[in-house]
N, C-alpha and C positions, 0 to 999 in steps of 0.2 A: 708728554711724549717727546725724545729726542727725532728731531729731522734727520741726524746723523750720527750715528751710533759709535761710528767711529772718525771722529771730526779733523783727528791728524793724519789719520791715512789719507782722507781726500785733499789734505794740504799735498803730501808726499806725491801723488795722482798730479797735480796741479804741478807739482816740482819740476817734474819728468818731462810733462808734457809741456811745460812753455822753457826749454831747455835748460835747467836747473839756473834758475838767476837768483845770485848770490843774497840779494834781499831776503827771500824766503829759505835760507840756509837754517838761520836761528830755529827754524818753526819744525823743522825734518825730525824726527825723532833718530836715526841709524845715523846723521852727521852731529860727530863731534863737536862739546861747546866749547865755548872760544878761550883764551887760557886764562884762570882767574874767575870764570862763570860755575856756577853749578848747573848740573842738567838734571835731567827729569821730569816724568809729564806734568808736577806739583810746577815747577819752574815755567813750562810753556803757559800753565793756565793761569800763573799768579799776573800776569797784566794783563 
């Protein structure tokens, strides 16, 4: 059973509300990766 079904949104939730600090940018799925990175949710889960 997942706790959280949807585990990047409540990163995204978390973004917002502690006024988006740049550490947690990586993890956002709607903010663009950095140049040279590939994105996508295979890429947030591989570490």
């Amino acid at each position: 059973m997942d706790l959280y079904p949807d585990p990047l949104g409540i990163v995204e939730e978390f973004y917002a509300e502690f006024d988006y600090p740049e550490s947690v940018a990586p993890f956002v799925r709607y903010m663009p990766p950095e140049d040279g990175v590939g994105g996508g949710n295979e890429r947030l889960y591989e570490n």
